[in-house]
Each structure stands twice: as C-alpha cells, then as structure tokens.
C-alpha positions as CSV (number, residue, x, y, z in Angstrom):
1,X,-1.4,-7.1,45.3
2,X,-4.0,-4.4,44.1
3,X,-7.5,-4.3,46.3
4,X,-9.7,-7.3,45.5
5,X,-7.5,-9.5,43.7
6,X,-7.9,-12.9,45.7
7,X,-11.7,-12.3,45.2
8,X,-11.1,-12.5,41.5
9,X,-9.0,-14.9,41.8
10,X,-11.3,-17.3,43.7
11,X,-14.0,-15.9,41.2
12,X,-12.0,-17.3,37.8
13,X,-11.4,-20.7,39.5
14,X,-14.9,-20.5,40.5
15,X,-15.9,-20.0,36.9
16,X,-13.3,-22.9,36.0
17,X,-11.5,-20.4,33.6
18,X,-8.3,-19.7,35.8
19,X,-6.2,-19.7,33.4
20,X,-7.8,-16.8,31.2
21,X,-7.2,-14.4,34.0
22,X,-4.6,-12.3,33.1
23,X,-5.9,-12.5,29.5
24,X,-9.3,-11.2,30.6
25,X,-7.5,-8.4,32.9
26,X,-4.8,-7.2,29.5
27,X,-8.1,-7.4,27.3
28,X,-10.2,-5.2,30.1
29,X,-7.2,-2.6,30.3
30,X,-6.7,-2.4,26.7
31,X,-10.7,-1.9,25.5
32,X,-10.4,0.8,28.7
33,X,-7.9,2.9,27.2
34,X,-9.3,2.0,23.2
35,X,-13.0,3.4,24.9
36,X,-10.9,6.7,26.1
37,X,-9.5,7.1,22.5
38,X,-12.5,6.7,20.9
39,X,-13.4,9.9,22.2
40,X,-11.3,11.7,19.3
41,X,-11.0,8.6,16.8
42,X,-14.6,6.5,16.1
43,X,-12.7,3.6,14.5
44,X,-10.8,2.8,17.8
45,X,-13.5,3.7,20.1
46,X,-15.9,0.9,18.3
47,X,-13.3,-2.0,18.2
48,X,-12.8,-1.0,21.8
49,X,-16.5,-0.9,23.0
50,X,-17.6,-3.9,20.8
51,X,-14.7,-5.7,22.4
52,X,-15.6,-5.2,25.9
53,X,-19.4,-5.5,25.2
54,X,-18.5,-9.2,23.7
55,X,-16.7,-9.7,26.5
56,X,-19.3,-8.7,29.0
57,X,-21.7,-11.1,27.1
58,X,-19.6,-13.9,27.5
59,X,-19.1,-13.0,31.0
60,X,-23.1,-13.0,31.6
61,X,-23.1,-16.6,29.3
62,X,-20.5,-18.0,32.0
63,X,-22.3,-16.9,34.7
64,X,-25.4,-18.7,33.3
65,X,-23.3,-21.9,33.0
66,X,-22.3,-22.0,36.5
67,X,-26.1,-21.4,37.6
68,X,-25.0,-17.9,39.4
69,X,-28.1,-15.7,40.6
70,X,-29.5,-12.9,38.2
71,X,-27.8,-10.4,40.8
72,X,-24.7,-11.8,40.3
73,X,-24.7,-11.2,36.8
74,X,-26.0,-7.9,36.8
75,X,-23.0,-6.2,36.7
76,X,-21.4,-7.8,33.5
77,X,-25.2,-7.6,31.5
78,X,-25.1,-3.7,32.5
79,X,-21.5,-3.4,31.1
80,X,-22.6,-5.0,28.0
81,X,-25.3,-2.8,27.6
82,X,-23.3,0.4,28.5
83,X,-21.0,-0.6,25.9
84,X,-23.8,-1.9,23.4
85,X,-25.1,2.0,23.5
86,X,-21.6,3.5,23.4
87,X,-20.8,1.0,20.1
88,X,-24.2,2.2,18.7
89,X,-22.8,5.9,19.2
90,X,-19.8,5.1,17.3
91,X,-21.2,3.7,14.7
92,X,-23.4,6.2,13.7
C-alpha cells in the first residue's frame, strides 16, 4: 500500500462515503494529469481545474456535514481556490 492510505481510508468511512473512494482517487489522478495538459491546451486544462475545484467544494461541504473543525477543512477550501484562480486563468 502507498504512504497514508489507511488514514484515508478511515477518513472516507469517517465521512460515511466509503464507497466513493476509489472514484474520488481516479477523478483526483485524472483532473492532475488534465491540469498538466492544460498547460499547452486551455480547453482541457479548464475541464480539469473546474473538475477538481468542484470537487474540492464538495469535499469542504462534507466536511461541514460531519461538523469537522475549520482546520480540517482548510486543505480542501485552499485546493478549491487554487483551482478557482487557475480555472479563471483558463478561461480568459
């Protein structure tokens, strides 16, 4: 197993979404490598960072179900952010 993967294991049955784990992982890879191609193509690289801003949102929205501390959902609200800007550069 890679580093830190019983962590976010515990964390998605903590969030009582287990079953969207590997689903949330693909989706993270993919939007990873559509951000790096959206270096040279601004189509892709706007699907990609408005995906992962969306789901960096929904990760914050979760977070807010399950009554977690703001510093436990600062990591996911500056992701959306960081993508928010990057999708704003894209698109313009």
């Amino acid at each position: 197993r890679w580093g830190g993967s019983e962590f976010r294991l515990m964390e998605f049955e903590r969030y009582g979404v287990p079953q969207y784990r590997v689903l949330v992982g693909s989706l993270q890879v993919m939007g990873a490598l559509g951000a790096l191609v959206g270096l040279v193509n601004d189509t892709i690289g706007a699907l990609a960072t408005g995906g992962l801003m969306l789901m960096m949102l929904i990760g914050v929205a979760v977070r807010l179900r399950i009554h977690d501390a703001p510093r436990e959902m600062a990591q996911a609200a500056f992701f959306a952010a960081l993508n928010g800007v990057l999708l704003y550069l894209h698109l313009t």
